[in-house]
C-alpha positions in Angstrom: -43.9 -44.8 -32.5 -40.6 -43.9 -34.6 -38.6 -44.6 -31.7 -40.0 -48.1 -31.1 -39.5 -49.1 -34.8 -35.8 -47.9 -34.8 -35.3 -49.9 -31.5 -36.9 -53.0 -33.0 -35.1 -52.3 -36.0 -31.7 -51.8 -33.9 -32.7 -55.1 -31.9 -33.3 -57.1 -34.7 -29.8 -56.3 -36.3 -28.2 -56.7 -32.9 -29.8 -60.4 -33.2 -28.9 -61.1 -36.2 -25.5 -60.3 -35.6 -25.8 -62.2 -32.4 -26.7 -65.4 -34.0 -23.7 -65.3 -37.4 -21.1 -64.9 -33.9 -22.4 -68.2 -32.8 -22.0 -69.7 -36.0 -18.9 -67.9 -36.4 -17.7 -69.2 -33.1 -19.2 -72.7 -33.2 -17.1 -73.6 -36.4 -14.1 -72.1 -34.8 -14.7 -74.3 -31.8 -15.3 -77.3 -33.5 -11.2 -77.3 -35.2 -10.5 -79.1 -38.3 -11.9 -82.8 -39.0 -8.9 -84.8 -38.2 -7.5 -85.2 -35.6 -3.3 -86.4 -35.2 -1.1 -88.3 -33.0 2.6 -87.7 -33.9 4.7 -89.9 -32.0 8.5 -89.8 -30.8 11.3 -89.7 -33.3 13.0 -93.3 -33.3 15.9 -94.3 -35.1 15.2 -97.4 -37.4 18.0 -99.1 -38.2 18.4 -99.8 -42.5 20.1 -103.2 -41.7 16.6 -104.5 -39.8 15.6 -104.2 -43.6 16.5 -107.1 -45.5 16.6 -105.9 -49.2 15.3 -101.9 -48.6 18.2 -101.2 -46.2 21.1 -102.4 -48.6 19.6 -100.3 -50.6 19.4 -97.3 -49.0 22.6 -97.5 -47.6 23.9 -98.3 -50.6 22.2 -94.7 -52.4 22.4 -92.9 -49.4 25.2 -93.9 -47.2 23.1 -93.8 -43.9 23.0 -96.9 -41.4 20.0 -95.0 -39.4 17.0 -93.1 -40.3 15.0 -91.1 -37.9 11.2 -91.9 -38.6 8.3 -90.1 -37.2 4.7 -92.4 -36.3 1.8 -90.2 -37.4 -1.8 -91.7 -36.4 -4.8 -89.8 -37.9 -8.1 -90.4 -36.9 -11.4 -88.4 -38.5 -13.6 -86.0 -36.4 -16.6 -86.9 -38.7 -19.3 -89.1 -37.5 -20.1 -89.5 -41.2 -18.4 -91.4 -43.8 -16.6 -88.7 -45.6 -13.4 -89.0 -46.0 -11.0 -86.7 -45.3 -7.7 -86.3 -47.2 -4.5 -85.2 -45.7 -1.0 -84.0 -46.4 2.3 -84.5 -44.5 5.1 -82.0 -45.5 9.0 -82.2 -44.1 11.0 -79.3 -44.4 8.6 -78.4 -47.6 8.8 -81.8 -49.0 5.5 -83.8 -49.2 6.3 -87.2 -48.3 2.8 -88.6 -47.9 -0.8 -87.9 -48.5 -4.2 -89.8 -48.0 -7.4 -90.0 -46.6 -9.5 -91.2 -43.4 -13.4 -91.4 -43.0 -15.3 -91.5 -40.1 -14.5 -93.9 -37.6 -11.0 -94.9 -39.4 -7.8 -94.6 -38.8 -4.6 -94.3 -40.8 -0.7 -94.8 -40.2 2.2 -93.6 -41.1 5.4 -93.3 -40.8 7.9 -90.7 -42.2 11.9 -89.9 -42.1 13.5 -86.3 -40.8 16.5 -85.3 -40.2 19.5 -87.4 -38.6 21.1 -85.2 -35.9 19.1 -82.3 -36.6 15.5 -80.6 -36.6 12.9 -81.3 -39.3 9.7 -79.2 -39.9 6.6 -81.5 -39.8 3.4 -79.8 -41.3 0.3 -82.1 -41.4 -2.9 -79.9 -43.6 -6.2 -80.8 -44.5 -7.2 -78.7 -47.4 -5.9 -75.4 -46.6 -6.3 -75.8 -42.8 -3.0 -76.3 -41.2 -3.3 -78.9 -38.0 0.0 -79.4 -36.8 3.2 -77.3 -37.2 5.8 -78.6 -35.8 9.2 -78.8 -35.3 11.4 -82.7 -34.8 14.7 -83.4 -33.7 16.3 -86.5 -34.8 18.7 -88.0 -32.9 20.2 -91.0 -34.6 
């Protein structure tokens, strides 16, 4: 009889820890709730820009900036949103939010000639890490 109790009891643990894996596992599976699109580094040209691009040459001296398209999208079938932050080279240059079923643009500069560090989070969960060239 003692031997069947510790087997139930060993069974029973064994389940258990069966069942918080498949949690464990489930959530891992499932990946953050946003999902990304970055597109191809283009050069955008600051005299297409009527008053912004006098401007910026003006402050910064450049003709071109390289931009970066970033879609996001939500994973949620819900309508929570869910807030985001883009960081170049360490530099936060945009931040919002998307609920379920919505989608939000943008656009950011990197480096001319040279390779940028794109990080896109969503709380403390990093979903993209990685690395643009620009070639204007």
């Amino acid at each position: 009889m003692e031997i069947r109790s510790k087997t139930a009891v060993v069974l029973a643990t064994l389940g258990t820890l069966t069942a918080g894996a498949s949690v464990a596992a489930a959530t891992a599976w499932a990946g953050p709730p946003l999902h990304v699109e970055v597109g191809e580094a283009r050069c955008l040209r600051t005299a297409d820009l009527p008053i912004v691009g006098k401007f910026r040459k003006d402050t910064v001296g450049q003709d071109n900036l390289t931009t970066v398209r970033l879609t996001f999208r939500s994973a949620t079938n819900d309508r929570q949103a869910v807030s985001y932050s883009v960081a170049v080279d360490g530099n936060v240059r945009a931040s919002g939010s998307v609920s379920g079923g919505g989608v939000s643009i943008n656009s950011v500069t990197v480096a001319n000639n040279g390779s940028s560090r794109l990080i896109v989070t969503t709380g403390p969960t990093v979903v993209i890490d990685r690395t643009i060239t620009g070639h204007c």
